[in-house]
N, C-alpha and C positions, 0 to 999 in steps of 0.2 A: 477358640475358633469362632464363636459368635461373634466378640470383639471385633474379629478381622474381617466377618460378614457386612456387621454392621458399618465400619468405618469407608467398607469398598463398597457396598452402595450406596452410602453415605455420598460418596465421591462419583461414583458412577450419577449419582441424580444432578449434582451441579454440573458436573459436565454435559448431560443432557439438555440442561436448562440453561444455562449459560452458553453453550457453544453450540446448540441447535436447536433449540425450540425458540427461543428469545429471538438469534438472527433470522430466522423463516418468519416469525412475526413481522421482524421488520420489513421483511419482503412484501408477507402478503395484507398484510395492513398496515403501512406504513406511516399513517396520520398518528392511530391509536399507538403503534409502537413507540415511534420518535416521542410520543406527549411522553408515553412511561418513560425511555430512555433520557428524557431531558428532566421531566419532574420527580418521578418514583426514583431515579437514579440507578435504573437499570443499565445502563449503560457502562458497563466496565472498564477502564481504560486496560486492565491486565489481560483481558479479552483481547481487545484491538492488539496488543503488544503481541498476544502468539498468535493472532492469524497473518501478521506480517509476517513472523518468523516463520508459520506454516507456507504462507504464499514464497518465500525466499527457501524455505526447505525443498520445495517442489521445485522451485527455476533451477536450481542447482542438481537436481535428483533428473528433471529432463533433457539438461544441457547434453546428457551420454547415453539418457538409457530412452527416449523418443525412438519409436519405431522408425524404421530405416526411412520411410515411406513419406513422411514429415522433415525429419530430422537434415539439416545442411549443417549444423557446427562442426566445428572441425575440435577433436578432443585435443590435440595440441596444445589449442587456446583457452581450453578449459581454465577458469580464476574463478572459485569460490567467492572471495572474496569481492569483488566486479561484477558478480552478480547480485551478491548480500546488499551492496550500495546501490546498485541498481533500482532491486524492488524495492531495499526501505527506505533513500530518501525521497523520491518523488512527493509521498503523500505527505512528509513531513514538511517540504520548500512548502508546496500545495495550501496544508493547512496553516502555517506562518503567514504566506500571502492573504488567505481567505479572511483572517483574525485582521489582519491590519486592515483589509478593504474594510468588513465588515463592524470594526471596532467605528471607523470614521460614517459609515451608513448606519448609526444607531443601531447594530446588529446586537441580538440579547445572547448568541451565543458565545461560552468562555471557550479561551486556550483549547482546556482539558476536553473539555467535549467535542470540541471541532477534530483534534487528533483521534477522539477515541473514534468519532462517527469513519474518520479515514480507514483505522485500520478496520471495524467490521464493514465497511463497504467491497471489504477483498473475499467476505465468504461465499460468495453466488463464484467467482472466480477459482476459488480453493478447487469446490467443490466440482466443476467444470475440469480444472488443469489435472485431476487427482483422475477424473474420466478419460479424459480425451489421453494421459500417457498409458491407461489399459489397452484403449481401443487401436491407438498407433502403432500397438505390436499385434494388434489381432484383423483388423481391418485390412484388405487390399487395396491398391490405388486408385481404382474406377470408385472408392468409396469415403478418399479422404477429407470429397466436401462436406462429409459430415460433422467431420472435425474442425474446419472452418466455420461449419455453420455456428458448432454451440461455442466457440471461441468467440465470435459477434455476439452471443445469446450474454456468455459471461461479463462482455465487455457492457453491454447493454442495460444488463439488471444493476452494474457498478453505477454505473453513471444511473440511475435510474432510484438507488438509494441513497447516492451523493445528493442529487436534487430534492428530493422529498425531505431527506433529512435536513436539510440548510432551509426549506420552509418553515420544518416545525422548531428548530432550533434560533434560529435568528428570528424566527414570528415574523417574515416576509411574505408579502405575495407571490402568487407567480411571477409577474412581469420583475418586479424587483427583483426575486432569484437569478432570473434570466442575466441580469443588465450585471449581477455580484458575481454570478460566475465567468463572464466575459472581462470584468474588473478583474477577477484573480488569476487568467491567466494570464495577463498581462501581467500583474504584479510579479508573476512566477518569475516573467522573461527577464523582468528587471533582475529578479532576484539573482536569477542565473548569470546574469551580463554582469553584475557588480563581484560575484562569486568567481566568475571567471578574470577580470579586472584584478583581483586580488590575487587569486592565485599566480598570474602571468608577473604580478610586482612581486609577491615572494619568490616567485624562481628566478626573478630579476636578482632582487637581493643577494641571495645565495650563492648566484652566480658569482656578482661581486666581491663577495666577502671569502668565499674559497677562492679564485683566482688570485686575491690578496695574499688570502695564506701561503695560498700553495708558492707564490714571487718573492717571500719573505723566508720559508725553507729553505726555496732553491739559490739564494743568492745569502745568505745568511748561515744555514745549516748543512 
């Protein structure tokens, strides 16, 4: 029974320490954090990996059960899946884009770290969307600005850890943040025009090559 003490608070402390005390660092000191998460290598990439899943567990968990008072999806439409792409590739096109801008602006930040810094940039959000689906079923409608409000509050501290972090990471200035992150969403748009480019010539393709099949059955088989 000790064994099993020690092993689950063994386990309870990294999860403390890795999944919330580390990301509220980076919130409230975010020069100090990012220096540890880039140099000490605090910065987990298996971290960033389940708060995405956590952020995509929650879109999927509010798509039905959002209080009435918020809530316009129609559960019909409901697609787990459609949602899971949703939340997880944005930050992944995002940080693709960010590495290529920043790779040609002498940026010091890798791959790895750009991805991890994306997905803990979703924990001030987590922690927000995980509120605001209690208060949606508890709240009345003279009081849903509430829930708007801290939905800007999550969006805000995102973008507010994106930025800080791409300082301490790429060892940029302000101004040059500014100019890197206006470069990547651009790059994104590209990324997406060329993504959707492709997509539209595979459905081209396939088109072709079933209509073949299918003229080759019907006049052969």
């Amino acid at each position: 029974m000790s064994k099993f003490w020690l092993k689950t608070k063994s386990i309870l402390k990294v999860i403390l320490e890795d999944y919330i005390k580390f990301p509220l660092r980076l919130l409230t000191s975010p020069i100090q954090g990012f220096t540890e998460f880039k140099d000490e290598k605090k910065g987990k990439l298996s971290v960033a990996v389940v708060f995405l899943l956590l952020a995509s567990l929650l879109a999927i968990i509010r798509f039905n059960n959002d209080g009435i008072i918020i809530n316009t999806n129609n559960p019909e439409k409901f697609n787990s899946v459609t949602i899971l792409i949703y939340t997880i590739f944005p930050p992944i096109i995002l940080a693709v884009a960010n590495w290529t801008i920043t790779t040609l602006m002498n940026g010091k930040g890798k791959m790895k770290e750009i991805m991890t810094l994306a997905g803990y940039c979703y924990f001030p959000t987590i922690i927000i969307s995980f509120v605001n689906l209690i208060l949606s079923n508890v709240l009345i409608e003279s009081e849903v600005q509430f829930i708007t409000l801290l939905n800007i509050l999550g969006y805000v501290l995102m973008g507010y850890m994106i930025f800080m972090g791409m300082i301490v990471i790429h060892e940029y200035g302000v101004f040059q943040t500014i100019a890197t992150v206006l470069l990547t969403i651009l790059a994104t748009l590209v990324i997406l025009f060329i993504a959707l480019l492709i997509f539209d010539l595979s459905q081209q393709i396939y088109g072709f090559f079933y209509s073949l099949y299918d003229e080759i059955v019907t006049r052969f088989f």
